[in-house]
PADOGU-567210 format. One record per atom (N, C-alpha, C, O): x, y, z; residue in one letter. Coordinates in steps of 0.2 Angstrom, whole numbers, padded with zeros to 4 digits, always signed. Last residue first. Layout:
BEGIN
XYZA
...
***
This chain:
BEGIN
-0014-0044-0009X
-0013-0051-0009X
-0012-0055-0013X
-0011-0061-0011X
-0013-0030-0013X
-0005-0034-0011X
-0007-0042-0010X
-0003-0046-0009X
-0028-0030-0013X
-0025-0026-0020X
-0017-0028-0017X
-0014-0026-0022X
-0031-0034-0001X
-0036-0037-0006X
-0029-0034-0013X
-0026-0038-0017X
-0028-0024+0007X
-0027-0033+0008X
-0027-0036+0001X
-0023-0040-0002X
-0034-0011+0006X
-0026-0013+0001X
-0023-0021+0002X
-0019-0024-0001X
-0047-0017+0007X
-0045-0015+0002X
-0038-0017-0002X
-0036-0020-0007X
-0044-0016+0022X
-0047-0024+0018X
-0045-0022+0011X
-0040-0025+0009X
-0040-0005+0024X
-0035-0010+0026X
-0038-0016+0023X
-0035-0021+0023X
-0053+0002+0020X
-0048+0004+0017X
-0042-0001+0017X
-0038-0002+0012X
-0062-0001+0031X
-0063-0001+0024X
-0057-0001+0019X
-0058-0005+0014X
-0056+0002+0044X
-0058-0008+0040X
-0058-0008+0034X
-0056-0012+0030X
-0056+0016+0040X
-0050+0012+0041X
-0052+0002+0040X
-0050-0002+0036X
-0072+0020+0038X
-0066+0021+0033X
-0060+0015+0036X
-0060+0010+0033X
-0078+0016+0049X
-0081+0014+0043X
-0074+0013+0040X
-0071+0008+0038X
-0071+0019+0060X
-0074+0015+0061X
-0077+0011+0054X
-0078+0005+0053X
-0070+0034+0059X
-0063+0028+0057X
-0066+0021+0060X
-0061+0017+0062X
-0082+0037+0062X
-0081+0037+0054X
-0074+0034+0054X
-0073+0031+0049X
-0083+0035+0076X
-0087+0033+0070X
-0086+0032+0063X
-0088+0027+0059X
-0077+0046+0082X
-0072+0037+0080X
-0078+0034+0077X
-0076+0029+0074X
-0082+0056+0082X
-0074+0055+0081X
-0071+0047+0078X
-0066+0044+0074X
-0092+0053+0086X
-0092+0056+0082X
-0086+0057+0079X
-0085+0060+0073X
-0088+0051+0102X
-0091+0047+0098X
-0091+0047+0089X
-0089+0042+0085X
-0084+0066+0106X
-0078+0059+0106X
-0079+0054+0101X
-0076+0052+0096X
-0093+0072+0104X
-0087+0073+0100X
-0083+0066+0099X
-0081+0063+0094X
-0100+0067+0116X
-0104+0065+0108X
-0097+0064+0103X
-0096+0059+0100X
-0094+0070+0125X
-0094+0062+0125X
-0097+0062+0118X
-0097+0057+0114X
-0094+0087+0126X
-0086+0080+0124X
-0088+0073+0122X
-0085+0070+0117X
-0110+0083+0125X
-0105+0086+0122X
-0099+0085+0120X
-0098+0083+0114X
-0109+0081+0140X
-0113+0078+0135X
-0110+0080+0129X
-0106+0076+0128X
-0100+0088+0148X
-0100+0083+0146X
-0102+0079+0142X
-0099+0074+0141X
-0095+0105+0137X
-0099+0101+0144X
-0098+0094+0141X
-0097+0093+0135X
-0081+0109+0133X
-0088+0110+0132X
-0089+0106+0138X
-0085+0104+0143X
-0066+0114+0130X
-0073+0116+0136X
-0079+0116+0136X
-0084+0120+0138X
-0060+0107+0121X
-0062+0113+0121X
-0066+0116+0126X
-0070+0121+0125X
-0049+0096+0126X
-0047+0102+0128X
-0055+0109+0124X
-0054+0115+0125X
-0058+0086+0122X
-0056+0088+0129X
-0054+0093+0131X
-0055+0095+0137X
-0059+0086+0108X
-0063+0086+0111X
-0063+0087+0119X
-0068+0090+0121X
-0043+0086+0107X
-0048+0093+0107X
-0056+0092+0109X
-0060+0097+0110X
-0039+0071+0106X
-0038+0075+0109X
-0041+0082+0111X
-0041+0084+0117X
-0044+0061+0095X
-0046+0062+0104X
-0047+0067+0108X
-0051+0069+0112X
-0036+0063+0086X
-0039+0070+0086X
-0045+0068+0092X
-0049+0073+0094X
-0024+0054+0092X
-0023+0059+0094X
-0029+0064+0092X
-0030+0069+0096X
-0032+0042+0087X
-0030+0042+0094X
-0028+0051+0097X
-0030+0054+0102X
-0032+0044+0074X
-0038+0043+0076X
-0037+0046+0084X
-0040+0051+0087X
-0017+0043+0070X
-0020+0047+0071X
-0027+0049+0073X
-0028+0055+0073X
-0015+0028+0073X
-0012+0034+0080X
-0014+0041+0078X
-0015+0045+0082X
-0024+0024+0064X
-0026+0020+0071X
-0024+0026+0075X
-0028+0029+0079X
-0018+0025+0055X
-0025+0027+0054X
-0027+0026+0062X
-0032+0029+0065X
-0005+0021+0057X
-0004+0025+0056X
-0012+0027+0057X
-0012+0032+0060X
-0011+0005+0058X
-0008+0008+0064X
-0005+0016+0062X
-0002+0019+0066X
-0015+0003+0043X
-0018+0003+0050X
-0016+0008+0057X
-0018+0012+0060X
-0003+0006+0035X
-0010+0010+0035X
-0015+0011+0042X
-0018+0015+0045X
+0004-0006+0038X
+0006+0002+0040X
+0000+0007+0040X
-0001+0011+0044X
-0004-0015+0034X
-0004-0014+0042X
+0002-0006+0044X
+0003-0003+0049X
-0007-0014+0020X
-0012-0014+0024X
-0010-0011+0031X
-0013-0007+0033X
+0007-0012+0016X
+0004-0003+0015X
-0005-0007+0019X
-0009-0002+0020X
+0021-0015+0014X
+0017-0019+0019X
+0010-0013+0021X
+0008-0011+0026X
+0030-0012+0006X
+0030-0015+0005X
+0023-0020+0008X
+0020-0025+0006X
+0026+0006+0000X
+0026+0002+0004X
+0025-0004+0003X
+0020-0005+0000X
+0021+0015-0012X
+0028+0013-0010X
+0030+0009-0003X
+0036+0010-0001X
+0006+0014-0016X
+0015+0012-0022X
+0019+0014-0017X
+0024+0014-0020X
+0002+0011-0002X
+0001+0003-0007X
+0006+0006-0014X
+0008+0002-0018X
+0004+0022+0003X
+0008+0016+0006X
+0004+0010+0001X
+0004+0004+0003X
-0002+0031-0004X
+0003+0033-0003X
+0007+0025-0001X
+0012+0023-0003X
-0015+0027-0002X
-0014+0027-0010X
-0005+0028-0009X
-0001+0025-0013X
-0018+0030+0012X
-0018+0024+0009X
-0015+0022+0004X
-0013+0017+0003X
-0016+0044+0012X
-0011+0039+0015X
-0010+0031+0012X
-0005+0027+0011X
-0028+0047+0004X
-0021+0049+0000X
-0016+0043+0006X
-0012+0039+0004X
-0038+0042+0015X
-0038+0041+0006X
-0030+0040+0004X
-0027+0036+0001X
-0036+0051+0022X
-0034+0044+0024X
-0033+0043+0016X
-0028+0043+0012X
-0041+0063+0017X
-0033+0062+0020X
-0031+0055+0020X
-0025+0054+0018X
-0053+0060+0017X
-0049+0061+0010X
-0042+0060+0012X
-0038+0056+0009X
-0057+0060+0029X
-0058+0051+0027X
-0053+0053+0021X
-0049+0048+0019X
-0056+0072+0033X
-0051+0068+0035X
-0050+0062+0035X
-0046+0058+0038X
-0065+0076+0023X
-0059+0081+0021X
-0055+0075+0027X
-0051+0072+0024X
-0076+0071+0029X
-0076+0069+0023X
-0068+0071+0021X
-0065+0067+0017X
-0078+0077+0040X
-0077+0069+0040X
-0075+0069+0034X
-0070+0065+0033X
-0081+0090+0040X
-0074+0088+0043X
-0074+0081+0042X
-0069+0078+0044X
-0094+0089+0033X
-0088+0093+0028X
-0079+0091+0032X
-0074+0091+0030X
-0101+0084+0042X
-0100+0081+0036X
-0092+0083+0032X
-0087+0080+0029X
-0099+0094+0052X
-0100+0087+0055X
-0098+0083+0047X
-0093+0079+0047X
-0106+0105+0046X
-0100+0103+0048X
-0095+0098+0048X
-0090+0097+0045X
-0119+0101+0045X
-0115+0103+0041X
-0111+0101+0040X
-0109+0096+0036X
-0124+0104+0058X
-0124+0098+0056X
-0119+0096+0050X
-0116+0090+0049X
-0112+0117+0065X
-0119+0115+0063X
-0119+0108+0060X
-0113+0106+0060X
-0109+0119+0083X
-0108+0115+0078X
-0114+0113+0072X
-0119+0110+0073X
-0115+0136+0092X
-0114+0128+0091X
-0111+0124+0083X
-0112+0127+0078X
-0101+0146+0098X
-0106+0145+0093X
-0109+0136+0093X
-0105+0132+0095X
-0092+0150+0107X
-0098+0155+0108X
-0104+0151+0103X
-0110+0152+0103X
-0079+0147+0105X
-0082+0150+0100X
-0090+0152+0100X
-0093+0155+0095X
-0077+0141+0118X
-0071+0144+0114X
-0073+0148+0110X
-0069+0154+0110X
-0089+0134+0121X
-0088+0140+0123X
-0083+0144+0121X
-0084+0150+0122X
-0098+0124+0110X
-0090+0125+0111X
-0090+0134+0113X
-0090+0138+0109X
-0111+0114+0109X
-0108+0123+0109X
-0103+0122+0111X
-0103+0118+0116X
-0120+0103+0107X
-0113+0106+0104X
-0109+0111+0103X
-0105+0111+0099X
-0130+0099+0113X
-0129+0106+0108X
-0124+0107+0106X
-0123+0113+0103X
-0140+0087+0117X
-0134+0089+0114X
-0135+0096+0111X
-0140+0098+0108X
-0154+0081+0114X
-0152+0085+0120X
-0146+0089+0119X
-0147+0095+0119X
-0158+0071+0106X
-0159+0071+0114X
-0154+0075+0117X
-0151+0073+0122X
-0156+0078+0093X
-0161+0076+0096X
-0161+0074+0102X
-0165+0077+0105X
-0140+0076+0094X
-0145+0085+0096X
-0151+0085+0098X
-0154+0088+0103X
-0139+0064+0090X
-0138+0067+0097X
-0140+0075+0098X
-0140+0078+0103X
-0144+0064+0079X
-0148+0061+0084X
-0144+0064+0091X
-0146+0064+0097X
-0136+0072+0073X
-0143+0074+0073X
-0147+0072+0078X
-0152+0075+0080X
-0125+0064+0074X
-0125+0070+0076X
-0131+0075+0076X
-0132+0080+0079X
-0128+0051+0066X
-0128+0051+0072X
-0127+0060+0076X
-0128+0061+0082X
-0130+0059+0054X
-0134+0057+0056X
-0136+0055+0062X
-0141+0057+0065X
-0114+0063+0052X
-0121+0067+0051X
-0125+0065+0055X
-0126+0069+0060X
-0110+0050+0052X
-0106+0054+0055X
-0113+0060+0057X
-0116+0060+0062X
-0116+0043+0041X
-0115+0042+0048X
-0115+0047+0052X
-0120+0047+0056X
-0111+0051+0031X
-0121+0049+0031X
-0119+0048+0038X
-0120+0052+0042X
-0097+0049+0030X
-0103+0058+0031X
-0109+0057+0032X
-0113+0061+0034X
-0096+0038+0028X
-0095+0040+0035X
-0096+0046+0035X
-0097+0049+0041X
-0100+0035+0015X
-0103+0030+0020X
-0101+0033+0027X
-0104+0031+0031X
-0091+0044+0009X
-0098+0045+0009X
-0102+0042+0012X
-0108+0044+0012X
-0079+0035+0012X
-0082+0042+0013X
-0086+0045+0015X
-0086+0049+0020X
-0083+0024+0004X
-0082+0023+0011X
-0081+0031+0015X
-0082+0031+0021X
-0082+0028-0009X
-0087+0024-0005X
-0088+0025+0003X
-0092+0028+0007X
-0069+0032-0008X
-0074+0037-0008X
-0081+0036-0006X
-0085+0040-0003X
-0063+0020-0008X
-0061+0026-0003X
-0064+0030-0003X
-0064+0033+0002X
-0066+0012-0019X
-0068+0012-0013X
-0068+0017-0007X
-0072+0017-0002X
-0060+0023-0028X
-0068+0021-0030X
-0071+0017-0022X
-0077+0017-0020X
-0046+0020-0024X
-0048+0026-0026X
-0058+0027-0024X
-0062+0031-0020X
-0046+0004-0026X
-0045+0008-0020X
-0047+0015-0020X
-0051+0017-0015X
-0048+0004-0041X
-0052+0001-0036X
-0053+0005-0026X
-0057+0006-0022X
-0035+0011-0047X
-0042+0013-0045X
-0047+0011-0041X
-0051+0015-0039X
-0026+0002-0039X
-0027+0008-0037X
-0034+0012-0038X
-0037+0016-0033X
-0029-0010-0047X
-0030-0011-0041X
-0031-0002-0037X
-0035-0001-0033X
-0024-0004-0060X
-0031-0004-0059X
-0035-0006-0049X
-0040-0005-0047X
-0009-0007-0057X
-0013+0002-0058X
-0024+0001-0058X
-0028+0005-0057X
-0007-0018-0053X
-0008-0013-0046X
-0012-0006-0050X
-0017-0002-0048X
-0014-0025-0064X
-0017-0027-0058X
-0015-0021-0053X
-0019-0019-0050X
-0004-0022-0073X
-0012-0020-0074X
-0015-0021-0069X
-0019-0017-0069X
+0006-0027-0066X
+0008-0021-0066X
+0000-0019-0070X
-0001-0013-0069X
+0002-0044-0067X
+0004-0039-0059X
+0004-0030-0061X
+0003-0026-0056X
+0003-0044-0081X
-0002-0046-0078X
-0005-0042-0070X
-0011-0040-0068X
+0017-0042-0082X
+0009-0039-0087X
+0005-0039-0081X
+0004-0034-0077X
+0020-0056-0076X
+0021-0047-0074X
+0015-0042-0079X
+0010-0038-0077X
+0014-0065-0084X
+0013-0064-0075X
+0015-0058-0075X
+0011-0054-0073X
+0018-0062-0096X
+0011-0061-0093X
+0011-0061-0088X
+0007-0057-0086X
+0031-0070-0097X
+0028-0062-0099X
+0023-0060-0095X
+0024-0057-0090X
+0032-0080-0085X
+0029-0078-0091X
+0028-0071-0090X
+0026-0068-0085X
+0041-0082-0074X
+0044-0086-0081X
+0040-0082-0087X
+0042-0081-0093X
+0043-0079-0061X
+0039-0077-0066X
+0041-0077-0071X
+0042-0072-0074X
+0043-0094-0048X
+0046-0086-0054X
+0040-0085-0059X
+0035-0088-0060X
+0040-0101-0040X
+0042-0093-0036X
+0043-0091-0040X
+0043-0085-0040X
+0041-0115-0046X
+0033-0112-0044X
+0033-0105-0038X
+0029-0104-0034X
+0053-0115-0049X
+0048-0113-0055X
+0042-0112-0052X
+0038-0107-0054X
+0066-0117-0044X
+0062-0111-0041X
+0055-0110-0047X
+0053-0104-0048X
+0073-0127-0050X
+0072-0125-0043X
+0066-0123-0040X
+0063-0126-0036X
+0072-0122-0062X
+0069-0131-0062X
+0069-0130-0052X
+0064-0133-0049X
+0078-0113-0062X
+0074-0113-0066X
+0068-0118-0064X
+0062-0119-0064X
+0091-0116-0058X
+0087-0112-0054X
+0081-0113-0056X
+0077-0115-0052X
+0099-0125-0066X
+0095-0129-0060X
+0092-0121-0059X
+0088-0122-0064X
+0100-0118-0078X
+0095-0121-0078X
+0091-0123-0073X
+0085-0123-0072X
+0110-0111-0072X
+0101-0109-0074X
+0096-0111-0077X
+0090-0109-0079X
+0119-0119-0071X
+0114-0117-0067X
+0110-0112-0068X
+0107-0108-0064X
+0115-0133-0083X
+0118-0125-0081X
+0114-0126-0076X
+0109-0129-0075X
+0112-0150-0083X
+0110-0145-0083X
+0114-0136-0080X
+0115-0136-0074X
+0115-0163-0095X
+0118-0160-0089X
+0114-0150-0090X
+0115-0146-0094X
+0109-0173-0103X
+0107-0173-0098X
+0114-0170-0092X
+0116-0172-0087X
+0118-0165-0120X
+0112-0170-0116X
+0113-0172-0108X
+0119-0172-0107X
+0128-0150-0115X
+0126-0157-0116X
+0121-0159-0112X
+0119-0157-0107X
+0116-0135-0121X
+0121-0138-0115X
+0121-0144-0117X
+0116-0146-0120X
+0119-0124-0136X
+0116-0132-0132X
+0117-0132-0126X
+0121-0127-0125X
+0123-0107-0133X
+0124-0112-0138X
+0121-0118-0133X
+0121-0118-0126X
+0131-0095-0123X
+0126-0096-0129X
+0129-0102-0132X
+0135-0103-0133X
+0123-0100-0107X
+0129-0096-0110X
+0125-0099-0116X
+0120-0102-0116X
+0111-0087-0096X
+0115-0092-0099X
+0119-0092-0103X
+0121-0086-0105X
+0114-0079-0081X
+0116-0079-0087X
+0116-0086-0092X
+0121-0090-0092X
+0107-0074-0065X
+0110-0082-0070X
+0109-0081-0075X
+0103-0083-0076X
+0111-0067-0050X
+0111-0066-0058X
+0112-0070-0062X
+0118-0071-0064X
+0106-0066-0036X
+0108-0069-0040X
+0106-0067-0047X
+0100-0066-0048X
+0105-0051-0025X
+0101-0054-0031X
+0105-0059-0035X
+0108-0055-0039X
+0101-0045-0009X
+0107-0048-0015X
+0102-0052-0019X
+0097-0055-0018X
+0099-0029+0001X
+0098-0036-0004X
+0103-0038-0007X
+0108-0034-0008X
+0103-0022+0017X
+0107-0025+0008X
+0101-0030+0008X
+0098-0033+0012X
+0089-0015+0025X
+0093-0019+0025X
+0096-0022+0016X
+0093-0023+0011X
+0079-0005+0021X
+0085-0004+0024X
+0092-0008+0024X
+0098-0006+0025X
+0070-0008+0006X
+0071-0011+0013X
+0076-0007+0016X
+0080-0006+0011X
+0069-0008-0008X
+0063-0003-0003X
+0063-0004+0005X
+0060-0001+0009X
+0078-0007-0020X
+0079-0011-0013X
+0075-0005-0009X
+0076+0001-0006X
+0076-0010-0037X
+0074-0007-0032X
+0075-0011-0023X
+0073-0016-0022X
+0082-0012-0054X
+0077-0015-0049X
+0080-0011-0041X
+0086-0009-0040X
+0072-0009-0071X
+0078-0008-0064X
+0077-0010-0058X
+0072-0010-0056X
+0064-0011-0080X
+0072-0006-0081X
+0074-0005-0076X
+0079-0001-0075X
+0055-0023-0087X
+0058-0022-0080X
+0065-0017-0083X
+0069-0018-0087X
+0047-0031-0097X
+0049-0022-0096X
+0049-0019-0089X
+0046-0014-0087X
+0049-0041-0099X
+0045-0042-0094X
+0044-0034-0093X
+0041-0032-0089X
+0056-0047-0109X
+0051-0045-0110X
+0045-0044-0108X
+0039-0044-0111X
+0068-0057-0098X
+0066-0056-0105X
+0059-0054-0105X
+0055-0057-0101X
+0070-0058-0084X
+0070-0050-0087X
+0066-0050-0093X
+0062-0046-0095X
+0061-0069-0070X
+0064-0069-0079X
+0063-0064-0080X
+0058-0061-0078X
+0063-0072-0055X
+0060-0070-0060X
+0066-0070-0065X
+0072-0070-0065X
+0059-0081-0037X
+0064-0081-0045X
+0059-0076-0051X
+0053-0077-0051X
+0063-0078-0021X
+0058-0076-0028X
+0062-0077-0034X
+0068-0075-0034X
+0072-0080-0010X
+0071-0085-0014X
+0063-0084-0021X
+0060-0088-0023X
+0064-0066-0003X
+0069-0073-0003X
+0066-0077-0004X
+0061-0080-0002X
+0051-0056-0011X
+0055-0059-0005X
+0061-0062-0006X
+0064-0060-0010X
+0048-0043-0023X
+0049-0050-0023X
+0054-0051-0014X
+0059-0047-0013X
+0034-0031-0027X
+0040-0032-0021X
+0041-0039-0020X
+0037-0042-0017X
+0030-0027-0042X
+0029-0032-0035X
+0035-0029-0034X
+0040-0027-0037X
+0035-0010-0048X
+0032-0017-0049X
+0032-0020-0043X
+0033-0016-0038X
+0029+0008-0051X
+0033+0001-0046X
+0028-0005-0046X
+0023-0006-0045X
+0029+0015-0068X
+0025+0011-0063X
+0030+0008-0059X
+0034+0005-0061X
+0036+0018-0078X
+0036+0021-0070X
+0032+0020-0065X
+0032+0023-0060X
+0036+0011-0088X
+0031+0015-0090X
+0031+0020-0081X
+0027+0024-0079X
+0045+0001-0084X
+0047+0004-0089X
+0042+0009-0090X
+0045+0014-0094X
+0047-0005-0066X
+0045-0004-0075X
+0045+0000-0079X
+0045+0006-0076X
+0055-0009-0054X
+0053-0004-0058X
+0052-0006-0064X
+0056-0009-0067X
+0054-0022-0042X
+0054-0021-0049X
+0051-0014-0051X
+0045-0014-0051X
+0061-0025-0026X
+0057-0021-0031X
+0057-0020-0037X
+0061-0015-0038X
+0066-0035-0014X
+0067-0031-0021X
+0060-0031-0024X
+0056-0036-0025X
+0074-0037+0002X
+0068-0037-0003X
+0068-0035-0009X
+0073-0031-0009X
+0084-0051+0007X
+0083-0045+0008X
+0075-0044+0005X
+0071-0049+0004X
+0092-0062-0002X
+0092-0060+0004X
+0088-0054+0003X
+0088-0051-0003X
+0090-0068-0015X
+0095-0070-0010X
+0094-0070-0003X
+0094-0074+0001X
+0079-0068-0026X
+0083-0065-0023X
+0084-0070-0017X
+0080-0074-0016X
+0086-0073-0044X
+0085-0075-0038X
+0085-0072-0034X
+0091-0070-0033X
+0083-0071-0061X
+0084-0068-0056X
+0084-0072-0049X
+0078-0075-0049X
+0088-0073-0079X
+0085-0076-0073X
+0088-0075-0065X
+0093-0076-0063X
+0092-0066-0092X
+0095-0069-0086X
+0089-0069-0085X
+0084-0067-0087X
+0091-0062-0106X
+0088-0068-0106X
+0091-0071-0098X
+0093-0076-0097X
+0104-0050-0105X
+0098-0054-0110X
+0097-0061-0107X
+0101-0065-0106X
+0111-0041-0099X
+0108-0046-0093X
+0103-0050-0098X
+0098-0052-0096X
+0117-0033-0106X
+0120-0037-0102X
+0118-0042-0100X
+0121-0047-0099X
+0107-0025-0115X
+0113-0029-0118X
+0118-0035-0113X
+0121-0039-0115X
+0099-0020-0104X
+0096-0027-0110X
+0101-0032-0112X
+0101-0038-0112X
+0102-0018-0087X
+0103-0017-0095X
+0104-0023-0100X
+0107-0028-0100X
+0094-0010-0075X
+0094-0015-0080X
+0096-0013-0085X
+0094-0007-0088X
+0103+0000-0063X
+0096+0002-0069X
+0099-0007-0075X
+0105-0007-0078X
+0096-0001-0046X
+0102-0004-0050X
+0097-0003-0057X
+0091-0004-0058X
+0096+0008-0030X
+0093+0007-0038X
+0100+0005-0042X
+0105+0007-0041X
+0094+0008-0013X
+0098+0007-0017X
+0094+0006-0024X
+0088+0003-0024X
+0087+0007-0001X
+0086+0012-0003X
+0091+0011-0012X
+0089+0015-0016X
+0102-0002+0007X
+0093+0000+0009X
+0093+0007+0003X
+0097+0011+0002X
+0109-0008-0007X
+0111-0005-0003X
+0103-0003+0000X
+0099-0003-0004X
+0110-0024-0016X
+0109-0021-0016X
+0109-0014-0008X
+0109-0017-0003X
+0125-0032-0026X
+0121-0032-0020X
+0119-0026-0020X
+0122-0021-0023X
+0123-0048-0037X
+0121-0041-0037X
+0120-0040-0030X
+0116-0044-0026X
+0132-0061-0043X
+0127-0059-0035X
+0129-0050-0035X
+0134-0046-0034X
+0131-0071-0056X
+0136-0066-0053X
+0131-0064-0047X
+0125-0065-0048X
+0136-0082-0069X
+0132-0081-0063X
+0136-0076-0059X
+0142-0076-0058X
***
């Protein structure tokens, strides 16, 4: 038995011949399982127990700043006497409803994020085109009572077009953040959130500084938060669903 520690950011590369048939605990901190096909595996907490044999784990990952430490329990070769058990045994018997004793549980997790991804992918675009119909629509009805949307900066009005082509290109942005913080973050719903959240907050901003008239800024503004109205719940329900 030996205590691996890890450094924030830190990679330790598994090796077969050494660690056959160990049983992992974490200790402290967080860790990440790397697989063998370059997929990143769950992020296991304190006190996660998992098994290496034939889980096609090649290394494990510290996605935190803070050290991890990972208990290392080797068994040794040959019987243990009748009613005494190793400590790998006791972990085993410990921790059995935190490890991943079967093959298949990790199988199982590493099919789950790469399909979980596409899931995400197919709802993000859902939800795209659920915010260009919006976005549009509501833009048409405020032209209809009155709205013109002419930005004196440009002399020109906003055509209805527009309105689709700029929602759709910054629902795709979100799209990629999202995809971006579910493989490498360990918290990729509520990071998602509040980063969809402060950039919503800052494109607030140009609607004020362009010099339109008031009817006009107040549409922009509208038409601004409309679509992160659809996409961000969309999206933060999503990666719930695909890390829970």
């Amino acid at each position: 038995m030996r205590t691996l520690a890890l450094r924030g950011g830190g990679r330790v590369a598994v090796v077969a011949a050494e660690w056959r048939d160990a049983f992992l605990v974490v200790t402290q901190g967080r860790v990440q399982l790397e697989l063998r096909d370059g997929e990143p595996g769950p992020v296991l907490g304190r006190d996660a127990g998992f098994w290496l044999r034939g889980t096609g784990v090649r290394a494990l990952r510290n996605p935190g700043r803070r050290t991890a430490r990972v208990r290392v329990v080797t068994p040794k070769p040959g019987p243990s006497p009748a009613g005494h058990h190793t400590p790998y045994a006791r972990y085993r018997m410990r921790r059995n409803d935190m490890n991943m004793n079967d093959t298949g549980a990790v199988a199982g997790r590493t099919s789950g994020r790469t399909s979980g991804i596409r899931r995400l992918v197919v709802t993000g675009f859902v939800a795209t085109l659920a915010a260009m119909a919006a976005t549009t629509l509501a833009a048409a009805l405020a032209q209809a009572v009155g709205v013109d949307f002419e930005i004196p900066d440009g002399g020109e009005s906003i055509p209805l077009p527009g309105f689709a082509v700029v929602t759709g290109f910054f629902s795709v942005v979100g799209m990629g953040v999202a995809l971006a913080l579910l493989r490498w973050s360990a918290r990729p719903a509520e990071r998602f959130v509040w980063t969809a959240v402060s950039l919503t907050a800052i494109s607030l901003v140009p609607p004020f500084l362009a010099g339109a008239d008031t009817a006009t800024t107040t549409a922009l503004l509208g038409l601004h938060l409309l679509p992160a109205t659809v996409v961000i719940p969309t999206l933060a329900r999503s990666l719930r669903t695909r890390t829970g």
